[in-house]
Phi, psi and omega in degrees: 000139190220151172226165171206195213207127162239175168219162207239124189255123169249203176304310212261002178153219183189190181188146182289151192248048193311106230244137128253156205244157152292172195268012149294325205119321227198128150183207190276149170261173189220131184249108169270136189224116194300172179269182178301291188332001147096228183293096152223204205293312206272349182279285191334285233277001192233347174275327201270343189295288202291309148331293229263002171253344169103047184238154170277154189212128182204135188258121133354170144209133179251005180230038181305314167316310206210332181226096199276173188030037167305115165200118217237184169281170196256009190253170197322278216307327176278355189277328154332307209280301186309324200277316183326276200308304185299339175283346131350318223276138181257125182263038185235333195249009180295303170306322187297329185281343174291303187274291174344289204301339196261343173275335180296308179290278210312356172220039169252152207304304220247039178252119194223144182090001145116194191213138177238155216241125162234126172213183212208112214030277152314301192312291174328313203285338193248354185289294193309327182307308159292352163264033190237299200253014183228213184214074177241178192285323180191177172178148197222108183238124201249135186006081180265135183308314184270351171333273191306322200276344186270304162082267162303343179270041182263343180288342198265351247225107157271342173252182189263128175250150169212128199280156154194121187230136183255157201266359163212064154303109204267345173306320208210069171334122189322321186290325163349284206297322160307320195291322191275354163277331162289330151325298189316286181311349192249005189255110171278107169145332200267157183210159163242143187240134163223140178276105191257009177249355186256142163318231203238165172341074163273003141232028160325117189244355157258358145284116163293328188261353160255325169340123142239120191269316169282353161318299175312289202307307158300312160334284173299336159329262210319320170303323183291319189278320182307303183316297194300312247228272168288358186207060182304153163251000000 
């Protein structure tokens, strides 16, 4: 596994892009989309996770406009530090820097096999989005906030998505979460997990006060068979 840098040039400017390639060289890309905590060790430790499964992998930076290199702790003060900086954040043009990255992979030589959109809280919330206002292969979203209320944009959504939610999220009400399992059911391509004993980003595994490991652990199974099953390497 090897990573380099590319840059994504959009309307209002562009920001560097940071690639891991698997260690074939060459397989589907995948656009990983962070939680508020930006770039950090566990967005990393899920971009190298993810290479090692034989995906091109490219993180974004969503908060490039204004708070660049953005990246904070996982304890009360950084989650405190995090919600400040997303409130900043314009999430119409957050997509756009989403879809630019996901257009970006698809034409680079050693992305073979088409590109999928994963992401993890904000992330989660711009992974659905994007598979609603784009075209990717796939896509994977774990306890995104806007979920239950966008929702309705599932009808738009075309390639096969998977949902991952904990079921006593203080972030994201269980009837939220019900409304998107009911979606689900009426959705062909689509399927939802929700871990009913777990939180908020129960699989940070460098937050401490959110980390569930068998939550986590079942999740990614279940993430790992989609992946393999929709965006084969």
């Amino acid at each position: 596994m090897s990573t380099r840098t590319e840059h994504v040039t959009v309307a209002d400017g562009g920001f560097d892009l940071p690639v891991w390639l698997p260690e074939s060289g060459s397989g589907p890309g995948l656009v990983l989309i962070q939680e508020i905590f930006g770039l950090d060790d566990y967005l990393k430790s899920v971009a190298a996770d993810l290479a090692k499964l034989g995906y091109v992998v490219a993180v974004p930076e969503l908060f490039w406009r204004f708070e660049p290199k953005w990246s904070s702790g996982h304890d009360e003060a950084g989650i405190a530090a995090s919600m400040a900086v997303v409130g900043k954040f314009d999430f119409a043009l957050g997509l756009s820097d989403v879809l630019a990255t996901a257009e970006l992979l698809r034409g680079l030589p050693e992305v073979r096999g088409g590109v999928g959109v994963f992401g993890f809280c904000l992330g989660g919330s711009l992974a659905f989005a994007a598979a609603a206002a784009g075209s990717p292969d796939t896509a994977v979203s774990f306890y995104g906030s806007t979920v239950p209320d966008a929702i309705g944009q599932l009808d738009g959504v075309t390639c096969p998505i998977q949902f991952h939610f904990g079921g006593k999220d203080p972030y994201i009400a269980r009837d939220g979460v019900k409304r998107v399992e009911e979606a689900v059911a009426r959705h062909e391509g689509a399927e939802i997990h929700v871990q009913e004993e777990a939180g908020h980003a129960f699989h940070n595994h460098v937050a401490a006060i959110f980390y569930d490991a068998p939550a986590a652990e079942a999740a990614w199974s279940l993430t790992e068979s989609f992946l393999a099953r929709t965006l084969p390497v």
